[in-house]
PAFI-115397 format. One record per atom (N, C-alpha, C): residue number from 1; atom name; x negated, y, z. Coordinates in steps of 0.2 Angstrom, whole numbers, m for minus. Layout:
BEGIN
  num  atome      x      y      z
  NUM     CA      X      Y      Z
...
***
This chain:
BEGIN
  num  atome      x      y      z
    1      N    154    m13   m271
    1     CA    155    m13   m264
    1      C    150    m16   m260
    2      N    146    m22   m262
    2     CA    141    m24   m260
    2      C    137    m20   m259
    3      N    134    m18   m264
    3     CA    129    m11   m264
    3      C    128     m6   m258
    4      N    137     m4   m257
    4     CA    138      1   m252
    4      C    137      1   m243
    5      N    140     m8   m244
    5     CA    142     m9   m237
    5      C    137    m15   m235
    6      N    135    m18   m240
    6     CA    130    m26   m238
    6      C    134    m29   m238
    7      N    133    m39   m238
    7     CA    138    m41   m240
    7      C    142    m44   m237
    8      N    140    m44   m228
    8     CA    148    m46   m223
    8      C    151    m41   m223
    9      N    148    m33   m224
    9     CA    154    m29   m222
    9      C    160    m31   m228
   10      N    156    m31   m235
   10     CA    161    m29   m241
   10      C    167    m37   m242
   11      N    164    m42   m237
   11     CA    169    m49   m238
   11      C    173    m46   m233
   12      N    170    m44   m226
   12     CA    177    m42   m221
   12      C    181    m37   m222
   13      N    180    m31   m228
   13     CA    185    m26   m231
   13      C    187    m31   m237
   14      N    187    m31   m242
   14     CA    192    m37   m244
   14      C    197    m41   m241
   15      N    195    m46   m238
   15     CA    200    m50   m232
   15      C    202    m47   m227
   16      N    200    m39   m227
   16     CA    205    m35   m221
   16      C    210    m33   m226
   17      N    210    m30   m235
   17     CA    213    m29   m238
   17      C    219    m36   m239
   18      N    217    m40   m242
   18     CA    221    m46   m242
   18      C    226    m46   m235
   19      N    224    m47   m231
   19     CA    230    m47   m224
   19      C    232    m43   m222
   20      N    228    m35   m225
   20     CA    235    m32   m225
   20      C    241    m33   m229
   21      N    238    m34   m234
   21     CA    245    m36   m240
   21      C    249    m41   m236
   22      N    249    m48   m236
   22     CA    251    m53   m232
   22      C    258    m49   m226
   23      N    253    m45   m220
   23     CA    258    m42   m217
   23      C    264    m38   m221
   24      N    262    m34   m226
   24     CA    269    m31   m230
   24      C    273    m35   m232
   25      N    270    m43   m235
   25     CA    274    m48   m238
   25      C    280    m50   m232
   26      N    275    m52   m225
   26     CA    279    m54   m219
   26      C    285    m48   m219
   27      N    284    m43   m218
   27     CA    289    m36   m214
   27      C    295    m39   m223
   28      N    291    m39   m229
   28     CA    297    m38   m232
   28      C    300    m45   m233
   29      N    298    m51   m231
   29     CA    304    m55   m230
   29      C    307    m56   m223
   30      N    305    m54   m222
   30     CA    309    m52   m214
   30      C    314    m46   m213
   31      N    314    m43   m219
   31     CA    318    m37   m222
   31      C    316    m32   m218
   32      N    309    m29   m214
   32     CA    308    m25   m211
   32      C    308    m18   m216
   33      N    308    m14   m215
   33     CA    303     m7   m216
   33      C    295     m7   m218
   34      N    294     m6   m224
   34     CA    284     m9   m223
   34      C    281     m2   m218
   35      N    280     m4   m214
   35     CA    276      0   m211
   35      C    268      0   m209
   36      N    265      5   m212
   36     CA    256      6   m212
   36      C    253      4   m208
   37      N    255      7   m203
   37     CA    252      8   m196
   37      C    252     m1   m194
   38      N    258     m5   m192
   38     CA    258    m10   m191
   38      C    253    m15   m195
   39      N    252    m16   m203
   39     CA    250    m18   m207
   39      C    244    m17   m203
   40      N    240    m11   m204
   40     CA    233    m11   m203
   40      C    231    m15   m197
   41      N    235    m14   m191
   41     CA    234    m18   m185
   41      C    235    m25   m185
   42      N    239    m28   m188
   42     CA    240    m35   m189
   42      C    236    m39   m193
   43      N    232    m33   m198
   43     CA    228    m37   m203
   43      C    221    m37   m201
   44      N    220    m31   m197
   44     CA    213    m33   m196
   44      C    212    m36   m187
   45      N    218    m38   m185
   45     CA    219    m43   m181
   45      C    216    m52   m185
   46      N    221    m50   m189
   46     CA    220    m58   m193
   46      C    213    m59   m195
   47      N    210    m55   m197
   47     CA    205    m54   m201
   47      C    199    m57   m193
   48      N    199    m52   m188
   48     CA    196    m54   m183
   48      C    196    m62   m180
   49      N    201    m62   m179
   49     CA    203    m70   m177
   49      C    199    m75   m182
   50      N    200    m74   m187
   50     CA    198    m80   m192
   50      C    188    m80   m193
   51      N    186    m73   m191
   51     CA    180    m71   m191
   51      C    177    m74   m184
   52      N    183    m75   m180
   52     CA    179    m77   m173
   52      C    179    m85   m172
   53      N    183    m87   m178
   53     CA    185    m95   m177
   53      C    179    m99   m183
   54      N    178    m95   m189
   54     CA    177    m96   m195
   54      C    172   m105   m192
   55      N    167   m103   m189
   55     CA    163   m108   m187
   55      C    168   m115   m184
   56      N    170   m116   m181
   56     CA    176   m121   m179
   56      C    178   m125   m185
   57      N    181   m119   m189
   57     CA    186   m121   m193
   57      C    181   m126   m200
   58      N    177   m121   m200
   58     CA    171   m128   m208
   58      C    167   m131   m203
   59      N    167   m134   m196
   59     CA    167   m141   m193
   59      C    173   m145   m194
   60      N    175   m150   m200
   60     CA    180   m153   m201
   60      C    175   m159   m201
***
C-alpha cells in the first residue's frame, strides 16, 4: 500500500479503515442497523479531525 499510495495516503486509509470499524462497533452497541454509508462518513470525519488536531495533541 506504501508503494501504491505513499506513505501519508496509505497511514490515512488504514486509520480511515480502523474508524470505520469503530463506527460499526458504535451502531452495534447502540443496537442500530450497521449502516455503510454512515460508517464511511463518520469515519472519515474521525480520521479528519484527528489529522487536523494531530499537532496539538503530541504537544503534551
Amino acid at each position: 500500500m506504501i508503494r501504491e499510495r505513499g506513505k501519508i495516503d496509505a497511514l490515512y486509509a488504514m486509520l480511515e479503515s480502523i474508524a470505520h470499524e469503530i463506527c460499526h462497533y458504535q451502531q452495534w452497541l447502540e443496537d442500530k442497523e450497521l449502516e455503510e454509508e454512515e460508517a464511511e462518513e463518520k469515519g472519515s470525519q474521525l480520521v479528519d479531525e484527528y489529522a487536523e488536531n494531530i499537532d496539538s495533541i503530541l504537544e503534551f
